[in-house]
C-alpha positions as CSV (number, residue, x, y, z in Angstrom):
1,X,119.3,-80.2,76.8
2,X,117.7,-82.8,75.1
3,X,114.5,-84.8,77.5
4,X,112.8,-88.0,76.7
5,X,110.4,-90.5,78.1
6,X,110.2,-93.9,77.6
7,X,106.7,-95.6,77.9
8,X,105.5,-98.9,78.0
9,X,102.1,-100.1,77.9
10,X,100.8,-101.8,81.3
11,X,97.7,-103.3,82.2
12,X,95.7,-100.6,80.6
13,X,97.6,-98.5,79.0
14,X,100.8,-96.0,77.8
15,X,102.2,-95.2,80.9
16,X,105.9,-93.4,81.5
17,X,108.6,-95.6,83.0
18,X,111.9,-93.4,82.6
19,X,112.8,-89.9,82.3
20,X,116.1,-89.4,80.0
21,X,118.3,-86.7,79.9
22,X,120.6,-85.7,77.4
23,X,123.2,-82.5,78.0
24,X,124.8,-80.6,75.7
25,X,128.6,-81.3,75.7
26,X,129.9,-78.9,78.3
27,X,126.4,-77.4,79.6
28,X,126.7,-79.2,83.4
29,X,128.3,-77.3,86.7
30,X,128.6,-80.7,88.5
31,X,129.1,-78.7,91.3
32,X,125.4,-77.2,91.0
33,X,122.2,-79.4,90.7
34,X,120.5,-79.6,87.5
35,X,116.7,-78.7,87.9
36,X,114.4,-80.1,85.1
37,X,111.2,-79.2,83.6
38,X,108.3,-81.8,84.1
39,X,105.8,-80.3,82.3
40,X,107.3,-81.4,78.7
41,X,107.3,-81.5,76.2
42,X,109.3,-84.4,76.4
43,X,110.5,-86.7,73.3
44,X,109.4,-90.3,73.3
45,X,112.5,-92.1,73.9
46,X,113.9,-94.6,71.3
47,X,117.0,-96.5,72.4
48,X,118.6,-96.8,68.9
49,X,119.0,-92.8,69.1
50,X,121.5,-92.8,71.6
51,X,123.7,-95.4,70.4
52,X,126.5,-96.3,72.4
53,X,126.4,-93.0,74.7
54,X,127.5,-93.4,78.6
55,X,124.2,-93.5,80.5
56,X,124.1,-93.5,84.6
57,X,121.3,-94.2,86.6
58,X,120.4,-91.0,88.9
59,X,119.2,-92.5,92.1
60,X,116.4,-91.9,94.5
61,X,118.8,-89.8,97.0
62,X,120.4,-88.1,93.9
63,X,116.7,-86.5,93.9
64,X,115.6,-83.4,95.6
65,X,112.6,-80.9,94.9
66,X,112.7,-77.3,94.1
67,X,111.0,-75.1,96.8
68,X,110.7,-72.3,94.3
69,X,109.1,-74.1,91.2
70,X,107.0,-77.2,92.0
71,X,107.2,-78.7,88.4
72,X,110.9,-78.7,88.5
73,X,113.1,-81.6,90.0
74,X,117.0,-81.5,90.8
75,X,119.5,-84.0,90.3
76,X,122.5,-83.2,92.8
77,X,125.3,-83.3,89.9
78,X,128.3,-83.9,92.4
79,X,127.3,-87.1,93.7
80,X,127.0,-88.9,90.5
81,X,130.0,-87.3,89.9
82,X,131.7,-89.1,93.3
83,X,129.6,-92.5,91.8
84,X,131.2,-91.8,88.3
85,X,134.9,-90.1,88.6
86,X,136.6,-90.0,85.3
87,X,133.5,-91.0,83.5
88,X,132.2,-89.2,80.5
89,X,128.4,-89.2,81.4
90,X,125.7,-88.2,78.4
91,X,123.0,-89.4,79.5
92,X,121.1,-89.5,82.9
93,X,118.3,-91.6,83.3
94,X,115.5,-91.3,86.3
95,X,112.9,-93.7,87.1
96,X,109.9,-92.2,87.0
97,X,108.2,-94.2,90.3
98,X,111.4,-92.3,91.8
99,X,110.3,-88.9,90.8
100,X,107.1,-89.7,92.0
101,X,108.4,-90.4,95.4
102,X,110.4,-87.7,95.6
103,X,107.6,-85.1,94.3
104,X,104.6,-86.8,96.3
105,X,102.3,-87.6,93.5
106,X,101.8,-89.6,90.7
107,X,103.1,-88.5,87.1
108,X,100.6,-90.1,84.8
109,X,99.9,-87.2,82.6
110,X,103.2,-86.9,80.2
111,X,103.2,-84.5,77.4
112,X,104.8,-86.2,74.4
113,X,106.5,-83.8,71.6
114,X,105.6,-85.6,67.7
C-alpha cells in the first residue's frame, strides 16, 4: 500500500491538505475497514504519478478511530463500496481537516519520505 500527502503552502508555511492512498490490486476486504498508519512516512504526492487512476473521496462519516492504536485511522471499506458499486477504485483520498476531526487534534507534523 502505497500513502502520500499533498501539501500546499498557506499563510506561513508547508502544511498537509490530503492524505492519498494507493492499494495494491487485490489487497482490500471491502467488507473490513482499512486502518492506516499516520505516523509516515508518507510520499509527497505528485498528481502526474497517478495518471488516470479511479480516485474516490473517503468522507467524514467513512472515518472512524481505532481504540487499540491511536495513530491509526479506519476507512469503513463497504460504504464507499455502496457509494461506488461496480467501480474499480485505486485510489482513496482523505482530507486531512477530516482526519483531524475525526482524531481530535491537529496533524501539522507530517513525516515526508525523500
Amino acid at each position: 500500500m502505497r500513502l502520500a500527502v499533498y501539501c500546499d503552502f498557506i499563510s506561513e508555511g508547508i502544511h498537509p491538505l490530503q492524505l492519498i492512498v494507493q492499494p495494491e490490486s487485490g489487497e482490500l476486504d471491502w467488507s473490513e475497514v482499512l486502518y492506516l498508519p499516520l505516523s509516515g512516512p508518507f510520499e509527497p504526492f505528485e498528481a502526474e504519478q497517478f495518471g488516470d487512476l479511479t480516485g474516490v473521496s473517503v468522507l467524514l462519516e467513512d472515518l472512524i478511530v481505532n481504540r487499540k492504536d491511536p495513530e491509526k485511522i479506519g476507512i469503513r471499506l463497504s460504504q464507499i463500496s455502496a457509494r461506488h458499486p461496480e467501480a474499480d477504485i485505486a485510489l482513496f483520498i482523505l482530507q486531512i481537516a477530516d482526519v483531524e476531526e475525526v482524531l481530535g487534534y491537529r496533524w501539522e507534523q507530517v513525516n515526508l519520505s525523500n
